[in-house]
KOLTISE-237601 format. One record per residue (C-alpha): residue in three letters; x, y, z. Coordinates in nm, 2 decimals, always signed. Example, Ala and Ser with C-alpha at 12.3 -4.5 7.8 and 13.67 -1.06 7.14 Angstrom:
2
{"ala",{+1.23,-0.45,+0.78}}
{"ser",{+1.37,-0.11,+0.71}}
***
This chain:
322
{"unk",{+12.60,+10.33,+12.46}}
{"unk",{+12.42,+10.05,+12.27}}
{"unk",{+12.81,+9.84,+12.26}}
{"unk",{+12.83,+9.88,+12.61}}
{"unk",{+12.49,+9.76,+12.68}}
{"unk",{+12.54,+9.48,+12.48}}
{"unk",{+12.88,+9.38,+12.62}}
{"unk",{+12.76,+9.42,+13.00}}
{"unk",{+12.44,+9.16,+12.87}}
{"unk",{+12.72,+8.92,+12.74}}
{"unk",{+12.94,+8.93,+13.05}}
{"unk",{+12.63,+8.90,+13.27}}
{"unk",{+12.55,+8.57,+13.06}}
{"unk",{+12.85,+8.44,+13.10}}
{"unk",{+12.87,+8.53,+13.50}}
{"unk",{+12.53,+8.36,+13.47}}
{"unk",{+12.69,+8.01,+13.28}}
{"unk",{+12.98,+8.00,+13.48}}
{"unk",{+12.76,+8.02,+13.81}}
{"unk",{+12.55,+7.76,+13.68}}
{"unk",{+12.76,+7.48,+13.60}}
{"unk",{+12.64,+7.18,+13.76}}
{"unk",{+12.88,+6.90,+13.95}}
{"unk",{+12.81,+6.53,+14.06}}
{"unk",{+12.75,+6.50,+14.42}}
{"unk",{+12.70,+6.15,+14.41}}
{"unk",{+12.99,+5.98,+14.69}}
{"unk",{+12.91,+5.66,+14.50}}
{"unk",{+13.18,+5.40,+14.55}}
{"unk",{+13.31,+5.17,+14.25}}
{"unk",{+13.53,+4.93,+14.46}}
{"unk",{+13.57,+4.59,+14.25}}
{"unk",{+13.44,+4.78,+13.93}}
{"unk",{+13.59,+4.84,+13.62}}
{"unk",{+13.55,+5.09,+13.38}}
{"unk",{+13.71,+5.20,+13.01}}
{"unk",{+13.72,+5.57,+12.90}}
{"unk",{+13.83,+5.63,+12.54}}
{"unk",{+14.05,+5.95,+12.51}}
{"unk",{+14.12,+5.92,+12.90}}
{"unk",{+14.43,+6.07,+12.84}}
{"unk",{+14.32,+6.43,+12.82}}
{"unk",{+14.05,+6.69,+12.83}}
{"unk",{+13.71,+6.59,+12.96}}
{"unk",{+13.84,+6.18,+12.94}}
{"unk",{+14.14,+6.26,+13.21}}
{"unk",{+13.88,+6.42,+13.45}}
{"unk",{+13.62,+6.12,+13.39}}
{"unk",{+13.89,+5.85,+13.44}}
{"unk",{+14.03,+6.04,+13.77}}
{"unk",{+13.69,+6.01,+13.89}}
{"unk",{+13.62,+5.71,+13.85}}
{"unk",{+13.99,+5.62,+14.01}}
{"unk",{+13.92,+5.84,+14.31}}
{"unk",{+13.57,+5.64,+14.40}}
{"unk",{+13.77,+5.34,+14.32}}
{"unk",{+13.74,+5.21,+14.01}}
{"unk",{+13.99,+4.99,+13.80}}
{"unk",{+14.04,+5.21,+13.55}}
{"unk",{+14.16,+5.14,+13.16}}
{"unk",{+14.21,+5.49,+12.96}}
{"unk",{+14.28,+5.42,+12.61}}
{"unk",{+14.43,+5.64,+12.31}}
{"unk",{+14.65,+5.60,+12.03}}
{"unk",{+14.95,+5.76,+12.17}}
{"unk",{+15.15,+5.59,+12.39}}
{"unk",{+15.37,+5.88,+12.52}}
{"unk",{+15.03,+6.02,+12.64}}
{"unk",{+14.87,+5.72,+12.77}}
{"unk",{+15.16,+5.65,+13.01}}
{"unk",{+15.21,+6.00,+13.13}}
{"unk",{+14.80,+6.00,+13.19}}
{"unk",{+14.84,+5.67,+13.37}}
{"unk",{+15.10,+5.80,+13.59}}
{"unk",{+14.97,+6.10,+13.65}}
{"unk",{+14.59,+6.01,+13.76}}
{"unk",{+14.77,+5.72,+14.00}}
{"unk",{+14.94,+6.01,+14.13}}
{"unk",{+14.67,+6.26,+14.19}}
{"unk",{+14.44,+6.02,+14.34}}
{"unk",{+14.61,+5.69,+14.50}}
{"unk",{+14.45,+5.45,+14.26}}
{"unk",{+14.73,+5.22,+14.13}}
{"unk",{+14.45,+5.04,+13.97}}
{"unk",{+14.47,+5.26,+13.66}}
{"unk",{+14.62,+5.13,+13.33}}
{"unk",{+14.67,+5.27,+12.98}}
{"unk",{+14.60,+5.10,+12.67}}
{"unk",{+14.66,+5.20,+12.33}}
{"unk",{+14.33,+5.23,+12.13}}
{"unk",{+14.30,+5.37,+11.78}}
{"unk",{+14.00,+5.45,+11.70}}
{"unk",{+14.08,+5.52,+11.30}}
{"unk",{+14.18,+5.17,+11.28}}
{"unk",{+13.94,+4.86,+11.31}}
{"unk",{+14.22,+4.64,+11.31}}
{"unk",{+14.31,+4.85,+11.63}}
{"unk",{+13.98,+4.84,+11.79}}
{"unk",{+13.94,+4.47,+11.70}}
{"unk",{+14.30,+4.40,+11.92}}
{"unk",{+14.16,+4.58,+12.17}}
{"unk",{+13.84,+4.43,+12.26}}
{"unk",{+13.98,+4.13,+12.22}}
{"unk",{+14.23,+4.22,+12.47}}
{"unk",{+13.95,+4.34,+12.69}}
{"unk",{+13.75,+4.05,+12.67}}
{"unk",{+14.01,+3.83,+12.69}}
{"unk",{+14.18,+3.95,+12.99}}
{"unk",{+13.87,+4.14,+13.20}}
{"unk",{+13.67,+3.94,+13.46}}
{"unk",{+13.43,+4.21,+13.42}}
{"unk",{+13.34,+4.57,+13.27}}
{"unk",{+13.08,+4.79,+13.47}}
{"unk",{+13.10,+5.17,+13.28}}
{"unk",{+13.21,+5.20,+12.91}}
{"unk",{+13.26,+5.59,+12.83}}
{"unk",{+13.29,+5.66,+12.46}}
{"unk",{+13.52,+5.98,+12.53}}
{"unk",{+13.72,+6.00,+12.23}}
{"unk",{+13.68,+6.20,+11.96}}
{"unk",{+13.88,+6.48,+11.72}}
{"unk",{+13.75,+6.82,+11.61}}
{"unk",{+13.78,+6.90,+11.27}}
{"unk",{+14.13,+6.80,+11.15}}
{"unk",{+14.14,+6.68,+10.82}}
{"unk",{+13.90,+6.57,+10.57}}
{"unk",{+14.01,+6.27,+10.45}}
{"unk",{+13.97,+5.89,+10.45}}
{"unk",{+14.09,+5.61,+10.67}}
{"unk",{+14.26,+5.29,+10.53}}
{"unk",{+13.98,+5.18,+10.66}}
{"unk",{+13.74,+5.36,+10.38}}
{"unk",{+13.54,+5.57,+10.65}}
{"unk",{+13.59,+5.98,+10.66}}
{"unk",{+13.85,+6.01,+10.93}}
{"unk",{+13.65,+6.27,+11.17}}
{"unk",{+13.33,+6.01,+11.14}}
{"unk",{+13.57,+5.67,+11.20}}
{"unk",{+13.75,+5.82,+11.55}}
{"unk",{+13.42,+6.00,+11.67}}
{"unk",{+13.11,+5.76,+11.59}}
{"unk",{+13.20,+5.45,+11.38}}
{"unk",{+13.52,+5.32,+11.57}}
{"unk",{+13.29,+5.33,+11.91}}
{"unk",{+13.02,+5.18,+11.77}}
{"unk",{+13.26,+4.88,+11.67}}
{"unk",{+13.41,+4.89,+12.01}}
{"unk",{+13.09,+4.90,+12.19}}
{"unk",{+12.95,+4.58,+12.00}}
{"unk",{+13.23,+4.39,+12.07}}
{"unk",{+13.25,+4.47,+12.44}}
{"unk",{+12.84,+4.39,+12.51}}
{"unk",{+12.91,+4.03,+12.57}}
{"unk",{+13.10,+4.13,+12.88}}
{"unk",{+12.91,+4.43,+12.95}}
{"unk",{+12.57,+4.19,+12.95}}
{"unk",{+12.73,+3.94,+13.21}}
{"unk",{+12.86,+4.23,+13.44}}
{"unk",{+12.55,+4.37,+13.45}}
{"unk",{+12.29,+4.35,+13.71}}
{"unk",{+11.88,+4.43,+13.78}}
{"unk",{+12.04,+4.57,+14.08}}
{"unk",{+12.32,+4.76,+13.90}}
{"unk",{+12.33,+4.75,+13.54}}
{"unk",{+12.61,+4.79,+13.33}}
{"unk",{+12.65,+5.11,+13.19}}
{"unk",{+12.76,+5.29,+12.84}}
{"unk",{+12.79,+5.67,+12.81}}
{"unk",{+12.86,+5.80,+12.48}}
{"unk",{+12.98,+6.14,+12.42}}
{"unk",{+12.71,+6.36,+12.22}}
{"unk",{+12.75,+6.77,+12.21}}
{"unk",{+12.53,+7.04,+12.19}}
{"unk",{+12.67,+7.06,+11.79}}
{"unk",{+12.45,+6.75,+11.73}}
{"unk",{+12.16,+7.01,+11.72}}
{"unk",{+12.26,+7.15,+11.39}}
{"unk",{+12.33,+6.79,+11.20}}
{"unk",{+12.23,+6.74,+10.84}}
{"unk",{+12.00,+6.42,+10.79}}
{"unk",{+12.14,+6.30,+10.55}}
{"unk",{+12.25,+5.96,+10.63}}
{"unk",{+12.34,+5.86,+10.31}}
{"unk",{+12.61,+6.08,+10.28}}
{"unk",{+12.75,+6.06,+10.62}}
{"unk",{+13.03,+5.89,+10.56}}
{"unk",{+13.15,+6.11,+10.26}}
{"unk",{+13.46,+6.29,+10.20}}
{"unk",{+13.49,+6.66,+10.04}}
{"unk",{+13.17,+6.67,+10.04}}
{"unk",{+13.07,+6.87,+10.36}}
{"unk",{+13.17,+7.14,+10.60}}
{"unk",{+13.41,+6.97,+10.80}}
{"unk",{+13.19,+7.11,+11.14}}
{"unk",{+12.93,+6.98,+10.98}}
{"unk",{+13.11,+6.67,+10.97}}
{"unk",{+13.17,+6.70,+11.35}}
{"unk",{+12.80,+6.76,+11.39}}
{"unk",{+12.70,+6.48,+11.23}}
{"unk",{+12.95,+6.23,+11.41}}
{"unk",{+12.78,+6.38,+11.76}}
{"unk",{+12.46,+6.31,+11.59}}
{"unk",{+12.48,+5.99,+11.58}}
{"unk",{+12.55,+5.88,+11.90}}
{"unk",{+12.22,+6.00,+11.98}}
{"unk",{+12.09,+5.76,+11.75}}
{"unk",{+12.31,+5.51,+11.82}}
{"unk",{+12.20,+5.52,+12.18}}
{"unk",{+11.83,+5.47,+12.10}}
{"unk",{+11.88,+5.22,+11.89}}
{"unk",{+12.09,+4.99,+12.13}}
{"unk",{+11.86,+5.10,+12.43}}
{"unk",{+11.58,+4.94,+12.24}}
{"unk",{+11.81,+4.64,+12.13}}
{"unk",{+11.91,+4.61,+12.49}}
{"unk",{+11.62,+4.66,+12.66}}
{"unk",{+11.57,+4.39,+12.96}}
{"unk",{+11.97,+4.30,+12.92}}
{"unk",{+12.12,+4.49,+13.27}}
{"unk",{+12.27,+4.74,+13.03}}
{"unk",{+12.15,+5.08,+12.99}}
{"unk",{+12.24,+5.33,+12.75}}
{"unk",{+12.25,+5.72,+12.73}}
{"unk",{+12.40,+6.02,+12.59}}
{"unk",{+12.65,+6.31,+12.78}}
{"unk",{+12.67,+6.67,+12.66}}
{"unk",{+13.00,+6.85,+12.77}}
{"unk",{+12.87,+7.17,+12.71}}
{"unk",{+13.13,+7.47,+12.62}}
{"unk",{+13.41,+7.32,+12.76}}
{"unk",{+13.78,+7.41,+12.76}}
{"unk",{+13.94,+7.12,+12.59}}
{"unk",{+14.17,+7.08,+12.32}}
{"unk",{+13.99,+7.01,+12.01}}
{"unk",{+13.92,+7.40,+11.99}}
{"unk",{+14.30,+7.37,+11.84}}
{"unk",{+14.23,+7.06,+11.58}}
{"unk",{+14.18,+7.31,+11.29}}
{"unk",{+14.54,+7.41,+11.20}}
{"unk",{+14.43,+7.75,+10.99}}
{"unk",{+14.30,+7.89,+11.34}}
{"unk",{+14.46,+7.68,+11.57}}
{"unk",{+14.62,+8.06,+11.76}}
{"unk",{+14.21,+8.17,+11.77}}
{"unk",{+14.14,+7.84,+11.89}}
{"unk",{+14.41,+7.88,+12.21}}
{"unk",{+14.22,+8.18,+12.30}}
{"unk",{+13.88,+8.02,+12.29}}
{"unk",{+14.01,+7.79,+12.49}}
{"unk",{+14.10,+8.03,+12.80}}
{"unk",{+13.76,+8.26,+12.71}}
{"unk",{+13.59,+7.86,+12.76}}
{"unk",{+13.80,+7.79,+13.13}}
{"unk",{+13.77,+8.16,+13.26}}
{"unk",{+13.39,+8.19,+13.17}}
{"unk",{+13.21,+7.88,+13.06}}
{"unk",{+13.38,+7.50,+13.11}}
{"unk",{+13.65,+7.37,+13.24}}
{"unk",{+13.73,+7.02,+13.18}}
{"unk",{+13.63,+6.87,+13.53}}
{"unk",{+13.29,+7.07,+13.49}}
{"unk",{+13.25,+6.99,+13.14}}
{"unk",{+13.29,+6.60,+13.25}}
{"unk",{+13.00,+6.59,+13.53}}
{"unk",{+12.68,+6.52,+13.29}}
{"unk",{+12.93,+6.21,+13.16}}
{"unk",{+13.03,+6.14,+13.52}}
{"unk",{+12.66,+6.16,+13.66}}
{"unk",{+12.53,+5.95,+13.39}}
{"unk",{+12.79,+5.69,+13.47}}
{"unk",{+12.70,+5.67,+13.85}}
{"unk",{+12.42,+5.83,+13.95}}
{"unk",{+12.06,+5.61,+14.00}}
{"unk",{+11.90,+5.90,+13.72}}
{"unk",{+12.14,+5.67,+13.47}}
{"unk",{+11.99,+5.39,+13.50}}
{"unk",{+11.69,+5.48,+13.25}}
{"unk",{+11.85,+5.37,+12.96}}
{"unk",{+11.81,+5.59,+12.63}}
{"unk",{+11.82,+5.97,+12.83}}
{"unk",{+12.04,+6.25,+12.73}}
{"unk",{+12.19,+6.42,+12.99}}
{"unk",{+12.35,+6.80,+13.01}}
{"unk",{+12.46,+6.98,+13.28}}
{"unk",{+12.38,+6.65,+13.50}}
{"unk",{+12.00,+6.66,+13.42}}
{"unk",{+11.82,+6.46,+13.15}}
{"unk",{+11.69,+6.69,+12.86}}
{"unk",{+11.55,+6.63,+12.51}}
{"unk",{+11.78,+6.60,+12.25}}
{"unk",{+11.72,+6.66,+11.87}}
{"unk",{+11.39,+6.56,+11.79}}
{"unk",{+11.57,+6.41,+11.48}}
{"unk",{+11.64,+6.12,+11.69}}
{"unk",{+11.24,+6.01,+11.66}}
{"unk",{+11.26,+5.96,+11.31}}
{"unk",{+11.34,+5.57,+11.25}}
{"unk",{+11.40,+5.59,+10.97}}
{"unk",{+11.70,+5.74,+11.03}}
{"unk",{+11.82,+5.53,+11.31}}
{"unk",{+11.76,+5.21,+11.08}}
{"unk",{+11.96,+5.39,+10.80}}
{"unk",{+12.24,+5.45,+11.08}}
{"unk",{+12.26,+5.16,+11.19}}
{"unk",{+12.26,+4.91,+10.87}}
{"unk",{+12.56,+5.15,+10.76}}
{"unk",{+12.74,+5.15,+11.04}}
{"unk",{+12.72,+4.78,+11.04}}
{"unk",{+12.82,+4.76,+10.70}}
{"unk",{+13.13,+4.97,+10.73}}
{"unk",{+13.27,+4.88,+11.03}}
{"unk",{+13.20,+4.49,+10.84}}
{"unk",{+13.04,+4.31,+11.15}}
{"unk",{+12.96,+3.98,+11.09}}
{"unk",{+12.62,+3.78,+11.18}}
{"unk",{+12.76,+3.62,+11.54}}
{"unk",{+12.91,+4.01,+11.64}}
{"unk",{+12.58,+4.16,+11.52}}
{"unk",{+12.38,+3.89,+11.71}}
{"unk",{+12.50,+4.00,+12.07}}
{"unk",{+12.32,+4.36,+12.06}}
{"unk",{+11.96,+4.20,+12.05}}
***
């Protein structure tokens, strides 16, 4: 009696979440504005960039396989008229990579309105990039964080009182149960590689304050999404439970997230007015508090020297985030 009882409160909860899933209703156009999504090649990116294509957006999606990025490109022309859409590769365990990039962006954008930090791997390996930074830390938190600094001088002059420009970067609900521990962040075989994961979400959060204070007065607002439970992929990244992981993922679609829901808080943040208050974390397309680990400065100032240290900024790069 008590196991059915319990089971009819879980389903009930998860009638509850699925019925409660919040969507976007902004019709907001984005004629003559252009807008990168990291990992807009699947999952929650794919829905993000279609969005943004359907209101009218020029569109860059960017991932390191190119197989993927042109099928994506194809396919979100297809689905929503836009032939304004256009893949670029983008490795995010590579500075090098990220370095071509941006300076393919900068070089070749007249402008650069929305900058989604989308990307990110579950827990894969635990190993280190050429690069020296752990591999699930590099793709999710310190390759954006390079990436983002070296897109703000084009961000900053797209920007306006009016409409500033706008970054979104990727956070979950996981960030909640991060070690602080900054020193160690960047360690391999050290941790639990979800703790690794944690961590990397973590960070954005910080990251976020941080640049909204650097930024503040600059037309360029900052602020955090959380995707929720959402059926994506990166349920499958661990190989040892990549079958459990499948099933997750249709338990995820059928009662919690799919990927278009799970993109709305990113979406709203990106277009709504409520996104232009820089610093806010938003989750099912509301702001809400996130870790209160995100007050402590001290942490954010350890963050941030390390991040600059490893992804080896210089003076002049550093300069353009104050």
């Amino acid at each position: 009696m008590i196991l059915i009882i319990l089971a009819l409160a879980f389903l009930i909860f998860c009638v509850y979440q699925k019925t409660s899933n919040a969507m976007c209703k902004s019709n907001k156009n984005l004629n003559g504005r252009t807008a990168i999504v990291t990992g807009g090649t699947a999952g929650l990116g794919f829905e993000i960039a279609k969005d943004f294509a359907v209101r009218g957006a020029k569109v860059i999606i960017a991932c390191p396989f190119a197989e993927e990025g042109m099928t994506a490109e194809r396919e979100i022309r297809k689905q929503t008229g836009n032939c304004n859409v256009i893949f670029k590769l983008l490795d995010l365990s590579s500075l090098k990579s990220i370095r071509e990039f941006a300076n393919n962006i900068i070089k070749n954008e007249e402008r650069l309105d929305i900058l989604v930090n989308n990307a990110g791997v579950g827990i894969p390996v635990d190993c280190v990039t050429k690069d020296g930074m752990h591999f699930i830390m590099q793709v999710n938190y310190y390759g954006h964080f390079l990436l983002t600094i070296l897109l703000l001088p084009l961000l900053k002059t797209s920007g306006s009182t009016e409409e500033p420009a706008r970054i979104v970067n990727m956070s979950s609900l996981l960030h909640r149960f991060v070690s602080s521990d900054i020193d160690n962040y960047n360690r391999s075989s050290y941790w639990w590689r979800l703790r690794v994961y944690c961590n990397s979400k973590f960070s954005f959060v910080l990251f976020s304050r941080e640049l909204s204070r650097r930024l503040k007065g600059s037309n360029v607002v900052i602020s955090c999404s959380d995707p929720g439970l959402s059926a994506t992929r990166i349920y499958k990244s661990y190989e040892q439970i990549r079958f459990i992981g499948q099933i997750f993922i249709y338990f995820l679609y059928v009662f919690f997230k799919t990927p278009q829901e799970g993109a709305q808080s990113a979406i709203y943040a990106a277009v709504e007015d409520a996104g232009k208050v820089s610093g806010q974390y938003f989750a099912n397309c509301d702001p809400i508090k996130a870790s209160s680990l995100e007050n402590d400065d001290n942490l954010v100032k350890k963050l941030w020297e390390q991040s600059v240290k490893l992804v080896k900024l210089n003076d002049e790069e550093l300069n353009i985030s104050k």
